[in-house]
VOMIVO-908395 format. One record per residue (C-alpha): x, y, z. Coordinates in steps of 0.25 Angstrom, whole numbers, plus 5000, padded with zeros to 4 digits. Example, Ala and Ser with C-alpha at 12.3 -4.5 7.8 and 13.67 -1.06 7.14 Angstrom:
BEGIN
504949825031505549965029
This chain:
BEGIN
554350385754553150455760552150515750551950655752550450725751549850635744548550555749548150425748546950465739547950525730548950395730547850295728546650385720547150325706546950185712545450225717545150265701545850135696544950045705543550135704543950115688543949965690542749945698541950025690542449945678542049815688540549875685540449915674541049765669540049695679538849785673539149715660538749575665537549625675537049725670536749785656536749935655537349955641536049955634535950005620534750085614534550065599533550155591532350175597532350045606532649995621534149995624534649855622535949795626537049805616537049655612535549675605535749825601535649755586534249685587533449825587534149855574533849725569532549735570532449855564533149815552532049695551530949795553531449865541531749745533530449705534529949845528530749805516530549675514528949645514529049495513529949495526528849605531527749495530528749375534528649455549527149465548526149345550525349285537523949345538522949225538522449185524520949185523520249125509519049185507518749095496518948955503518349005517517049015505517248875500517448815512516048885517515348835503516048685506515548675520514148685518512848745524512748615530513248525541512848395534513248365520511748335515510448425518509248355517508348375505507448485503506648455493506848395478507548455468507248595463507148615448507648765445507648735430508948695424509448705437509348585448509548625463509548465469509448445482509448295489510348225492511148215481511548375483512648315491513148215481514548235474514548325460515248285447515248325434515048235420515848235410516148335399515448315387516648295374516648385364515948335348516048325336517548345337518248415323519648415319520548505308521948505304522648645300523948695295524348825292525248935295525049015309525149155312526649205314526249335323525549225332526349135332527549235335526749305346526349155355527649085358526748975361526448955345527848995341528448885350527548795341528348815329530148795330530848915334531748885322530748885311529849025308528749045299527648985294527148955308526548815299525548745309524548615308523548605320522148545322520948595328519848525332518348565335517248505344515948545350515648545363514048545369514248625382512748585385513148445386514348495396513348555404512348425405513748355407513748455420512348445424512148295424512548195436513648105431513147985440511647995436510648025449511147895456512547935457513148005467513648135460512848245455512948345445513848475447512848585454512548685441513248815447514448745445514448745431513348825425513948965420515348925422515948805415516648845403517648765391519248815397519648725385519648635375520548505373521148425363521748275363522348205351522848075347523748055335523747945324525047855323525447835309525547895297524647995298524948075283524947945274523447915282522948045278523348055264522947905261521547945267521747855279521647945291520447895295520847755295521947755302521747795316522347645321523347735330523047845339524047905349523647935364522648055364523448185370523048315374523148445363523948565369523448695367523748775356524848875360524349015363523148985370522848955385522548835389521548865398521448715404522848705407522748855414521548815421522148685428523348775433522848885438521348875443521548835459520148875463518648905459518949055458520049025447519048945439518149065439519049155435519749065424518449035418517849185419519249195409518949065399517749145397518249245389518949135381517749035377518249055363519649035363519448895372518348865365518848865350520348925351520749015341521848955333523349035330523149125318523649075304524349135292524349035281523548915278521948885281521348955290520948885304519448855304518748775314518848605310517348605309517448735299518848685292518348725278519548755270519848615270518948585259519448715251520948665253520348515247520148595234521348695235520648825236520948925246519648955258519749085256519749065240518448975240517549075248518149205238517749115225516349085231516149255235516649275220515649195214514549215224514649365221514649335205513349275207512849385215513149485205512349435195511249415203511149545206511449575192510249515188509549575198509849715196509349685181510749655173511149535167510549435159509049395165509149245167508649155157507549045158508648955156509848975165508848885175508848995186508448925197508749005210508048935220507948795214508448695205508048675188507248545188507648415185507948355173506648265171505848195182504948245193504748415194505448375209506648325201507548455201507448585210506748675201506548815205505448865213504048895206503949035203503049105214501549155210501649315206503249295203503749325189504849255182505649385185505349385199505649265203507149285195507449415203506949345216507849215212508949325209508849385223508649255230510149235225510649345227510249355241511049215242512249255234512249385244512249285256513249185253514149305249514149365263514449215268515449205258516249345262515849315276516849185276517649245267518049355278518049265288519149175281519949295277519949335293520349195296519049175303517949095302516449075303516848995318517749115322517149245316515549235322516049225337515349105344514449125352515049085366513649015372513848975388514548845386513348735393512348805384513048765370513148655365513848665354515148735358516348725348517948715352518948695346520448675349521848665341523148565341524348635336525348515341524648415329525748365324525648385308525448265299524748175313523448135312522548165326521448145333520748245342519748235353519348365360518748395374518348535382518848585395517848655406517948705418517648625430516348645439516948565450517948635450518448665467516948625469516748505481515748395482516448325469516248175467517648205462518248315471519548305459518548355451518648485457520048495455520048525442519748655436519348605423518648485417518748405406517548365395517648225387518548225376517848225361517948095350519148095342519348195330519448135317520948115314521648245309522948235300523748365306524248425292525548395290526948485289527248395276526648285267526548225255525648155244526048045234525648105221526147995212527047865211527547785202528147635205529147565200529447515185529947445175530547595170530947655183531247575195531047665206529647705213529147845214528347935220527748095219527448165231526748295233527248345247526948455254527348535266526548635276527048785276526448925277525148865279525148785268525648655261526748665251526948565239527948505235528348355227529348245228529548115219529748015226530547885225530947755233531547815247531347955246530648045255530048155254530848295250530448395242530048545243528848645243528948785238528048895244527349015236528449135233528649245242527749185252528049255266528049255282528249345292529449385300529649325314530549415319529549515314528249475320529249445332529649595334528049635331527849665319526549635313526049625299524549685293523549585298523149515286522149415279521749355267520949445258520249385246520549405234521849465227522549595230523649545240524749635245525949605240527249635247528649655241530049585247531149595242530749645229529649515227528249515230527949425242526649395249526549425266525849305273524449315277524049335291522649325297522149415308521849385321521049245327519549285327518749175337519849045334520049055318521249125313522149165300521949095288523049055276522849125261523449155248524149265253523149375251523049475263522449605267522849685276521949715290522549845297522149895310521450015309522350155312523650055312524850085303524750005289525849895289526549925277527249845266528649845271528249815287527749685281528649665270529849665283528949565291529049445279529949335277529949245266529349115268530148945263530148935249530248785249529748695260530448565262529648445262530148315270529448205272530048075278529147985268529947895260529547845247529547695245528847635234527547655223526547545222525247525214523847515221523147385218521747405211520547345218519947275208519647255193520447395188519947485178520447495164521347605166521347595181522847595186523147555199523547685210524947685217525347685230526647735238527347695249528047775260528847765273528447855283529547935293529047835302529347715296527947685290527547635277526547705271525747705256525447835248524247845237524347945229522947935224522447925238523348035243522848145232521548125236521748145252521148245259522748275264523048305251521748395246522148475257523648505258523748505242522648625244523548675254524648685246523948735232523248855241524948885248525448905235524649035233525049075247525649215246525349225233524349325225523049275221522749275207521749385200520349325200519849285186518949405180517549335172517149385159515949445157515349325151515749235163515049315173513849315165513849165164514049155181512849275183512049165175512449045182511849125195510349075191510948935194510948925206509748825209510048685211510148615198508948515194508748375200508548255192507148225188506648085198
């Protein structure tokens, strides 16, 4: 069938639009693989194809991470060169003005004084140093006695000395020992060549040490006797029996202090460290030099060994502080008549009380030199001038030795002494020769017998220097002096110890040996007493009482802060008492501070109280809440055993009435045997003092006795005896 009035264009137009459709499809699919016109703009950038449209973003993101994080900032920028201003100097000073290591000699040596510029050859010659002069006259002294609770608490360091488990007294036996050093022989030491002229090292140049070497610290080494230390000492055999010494070791410091050395070695790298470490140790001669040691609170005071007086006191069982009032006491009786007299009261001296003030009566026969008569009298003096002139002489020395007297007197009470109160005068060290240290061994065991050699530590002058004989030499920030002689042996005082008092040996009437032991154990700063008896296989048990109501403080107490009134001793009577629980105690005696390396002594318990000016007064109750009560009864336990009494054989033809002295005999812990005198033992200096110990910790706490009032008639009798006090007359030759 014909189609009517439509056209071709019309029948076959939808074909056209399909086709044109598919070709331009054609294009646009061969554009995507020769051509890329899909670009995409992202931000502020060049258009980039769709595949990278992310790396703009990324690193952006990086940009800002890197404001954010600074160490990725500087990971993305490259290290600046490192330029040592310091080095670049050295290795301009090292290098020389020179091309050749020697420069032709100018002339001799010029003399500039003490100092010697040397030219020559030998100005080129290696430097070395000789050795360190020791320290002399080495001192050694054993202590015991009970340490400071508030210092201890306070240093972790000295409270780790003492068990976690066990609280006050903080009961501690230590030894100090003394020396003297000659810093002018340390500076020959560094001016002389160690090989002589014909060797070939010099002396170190003198701008290397003059002005700058100082004492960084001074070391101790011991060695200990094997044995049976306690039956040497109280049989007087110390001395004797030094067969068997242990390998020398190295002292640690005492906790609480620096040890300077030890910092020194770790941390000085360069000469500029040294410099500054030593500008520091400047400002800390003292406390290198001669150390102060931990404040005490009962028991002797710390002295110096050299100056360890109160031993003697302890030998006859009197108190320091005890002797030096009796002697102001009677010093000031004397005075007081004296100036009785002078002022015209009293009794004029007779012709014969033998006034003799500034000589002695003569002697009893013989030559006129026989005795120390007094002086002729003058021409123009009368007999009562030359008594009032005689009167003043005496009192003027009365009034001297009292000052004296009340000068050590304080100084006792403030637990210093006449070493730590007048400040030493801190010459430059190579000008003085005679420089006193000191140092302290708190790890001595108690009841060991020591021996102890001593040296000093400076800082080294080679120190980073070159042109060494030795270049290790350099290495080292510090050098090491000569170590002193041996100490006498020291007998550490020991925790617990007995004495055989007595014995008696077997007999007809009593079959069985026995023995009486006085034993006694350290606590509070003092030793305790107490007695055993003794027979065939028993050791030592027994127990000591303390004084009553004797006290300590509160750790919890000290630990939260609380603080008590400083206190001292006070001479004298008048203590404060303090009531607990409805009886009277006594609160321990505390020391103040640690003026220049000597600290707290012990007591009888008398204290006064030192407040701080404007501060609140600590009252009764504060301190009453800050005591607890101290052991009533010490245990003593000694692994001694007893075995058997014997008689001593008499050397000799005996004595009529002379009976022979016994013996005892003893196993040790350690397996020994071992023989006791208790003649012998009575009279050892162990026993003089621990006995005296013991007789001055019974009163510990306790109120002093009123002092004894004199009858008129008694002073009368001492204000004559004041006139006696010229020597005595001499035998006639």
């Amino acid at each position: 069938m014909k189609l009517k009035g439509i056209s071709k264009v019309e029948q076959h137009f939808e074909k056209a639009v399909v086709g044109g459709v598919g070709v331009v499809l054609l294009g646009v699919l061969g554009m995507q693989f020769l051509y890329e016109p899909n670009l995409v703009k992202v931000g502020d950038g060049q258009p980039v194809p769709p595949g990278n449209a992310y790396r703009p973003v990324e690193s952006a993101a990086q940009a800002l991470m890197g404001k954010l994080d600074r160490a990725a900032g500087q990971a993305l920028v490259p290290e600046e060169p490192r330029i040592s201003l310091l080095q670049a100097y050295q290795e301009k000073v090292r290098g020389g003005v020179s091309r050749i290591d020697r420069l032709a000699a100018l002339g001799p040596s010029m003399n500039l004084g003490d100092a010697v510029a040397t030219s020559g050859p030998r100005s080129g010659s290696p430097v070395t140093v000789a050795a360190i002069p020791a320290p002399s006259s080495p001192v050694v002294h054993a202590y015991a006695a009970a340490l400071d609770p508030f210092e201890v608490v306070a240093s972790k360091e000295l409270r780790a000395m003492f068990p976690a488990t066990e609280g006050q007294p903080f009961d501690k036996q230590w030894v100090s020992v003394e020396a003297i050093v000659d810093g002018t022989a340390i500076k020959s030491a560094l001016e002389s060549d160690p090989d002589g002229e014909a060797g070939p090292a010099r002396a170190i140049p003198r701008g290397w040490y003059e002005g700058q070497i100082e004492v960084v610290g001074v070391q101790l080494e011991r060695r200990k006797l094997s044995g049976d230390a306690i039956s040497a000492a109280v049989n007087g055999e110390l001395a004797a029996t030094t067969e068997s010494w242990s390998e020398p070791a190295m002292v640690q410091p005492m906790p609480g202090t620096k040890d300077v050395v030890g910092s020194m070695l770790k941390d000085v790298k360069s000469m500029t460290d040294l410099a500054s470490e030593l500008s520091r140790v400047r400002g800390e001669t003292d406390s290198i030099l001669r150390p102060p040691f931990i404040s005490t609170i009962a028991g002797p005071q710390w002295l110096p060994p050299s100056e360890a007086k109160e031993a003697q006191a302890l030998l006859e069982g009197k108190n320091p502080l005890d002797v030096l009032n009796e002697q102001i006491a009677e010093k000031e009786r004397r005075l007081a008549a004296v100036e009785k007299r002078l002022s015209g009261g009293g009794t004029p001296p007779r012709r014969s009380d033998n006034m003799a003030p500034e000589g002695g009566g003569k002697g009893g026969g013989g030559s006129e030199r026989g005795g120390g008569g007094a002086r002729p009298p003058r021409q123009g003096q009368t007999g009562p001038d030359r008594q009032t002139r005689a009167l003043e002489v005496q009192r003027d020395k009365f009034q001297k030795e009292l000052a004296e007297l009340r000068q050590k007197l304080e100084e006792a009470q403030s637990g210093a002494n006449s070493t730590s109160t007048k400040r030493v005068e801190n010459k430059p060290l190579l000008t003085d020769s005679n420089v006193k240290v000191w140092a302290h061994d708190v790890w001595a065991e108690p009841g060991a017998v020591y021996e102890y050699r001593t040296r000093i530590v400076i800082n080294n002058p080679m120190f980073g220097r070159t042109g060494l004989a030795d270049e290790a030499s350099s290495k080292s920030p510090v050098l090491y002096g000569d170590w002193s002689d041996w100490t006498n042996p020291v007998l550490v005082m020991p925790t617990e110890v007995y004495f055989v008092s007595s014995g008696s040996p077997r007999s007809a009437s009593r079959n069985l040996a026995s023995a009486t032991a006085e034993c006694y154990v350290f606590y509070y700063g003092y030793y305790r007493k107490g007695s055993a008896v003794l027979e065939p296989g028993d050791s030592i048990r027994t127990v000591a009482k303390t004084p009553p109501n004797l006290m300590t403080y509160d750790e919890a107490k000290i630990l939260e802060g609380a603080r008590p009134p400083q206190i001292t001793q006070a001479p004298g009577p008048g203590e404060r008492r303090i009531t607990r629980d409805g009886e009277d105690t006594m609160a321990p005696e505390r020391t103040g501070g640690k003026p220049g390396g000597s600290h707290g002594e012990g007591g009888h318990g008398e204290f006064t109280e030192q407040t701080t000016p404007g501060a609140p007064p600590v009252t009764d109750e504060a301190l009453k809440a800050m005591l607890l009560p101290a052991k009533k009864e010490i245990p003593i336990s000694i692994s001694d055993v007893f075995l058997d009494v014997g008689d001593v054989p008499i050397l000799g033809l005996p004595k009529v009435g002379e009976t022979s002295d016994i013996s005892t005999l003893f196993r040790t812990a350690e397996g020994e045997l071992t023989t006791r005198l208790p003649a012998v033992e009575r009279g050892s200096p162990l026993y003089k003092i621990i006995a005296a110990s013991a007789a001055q910790g019974a009163t510990q706490g306790q109120p002093k006795p009123e002092p004894k009032k004199s009858t008129p008639i008694q002073r009368e009798e001492r204000s004559r005896r004041v006139f006696d006090e010229g020597g005595g007359g001499g035998g006639g030759g």
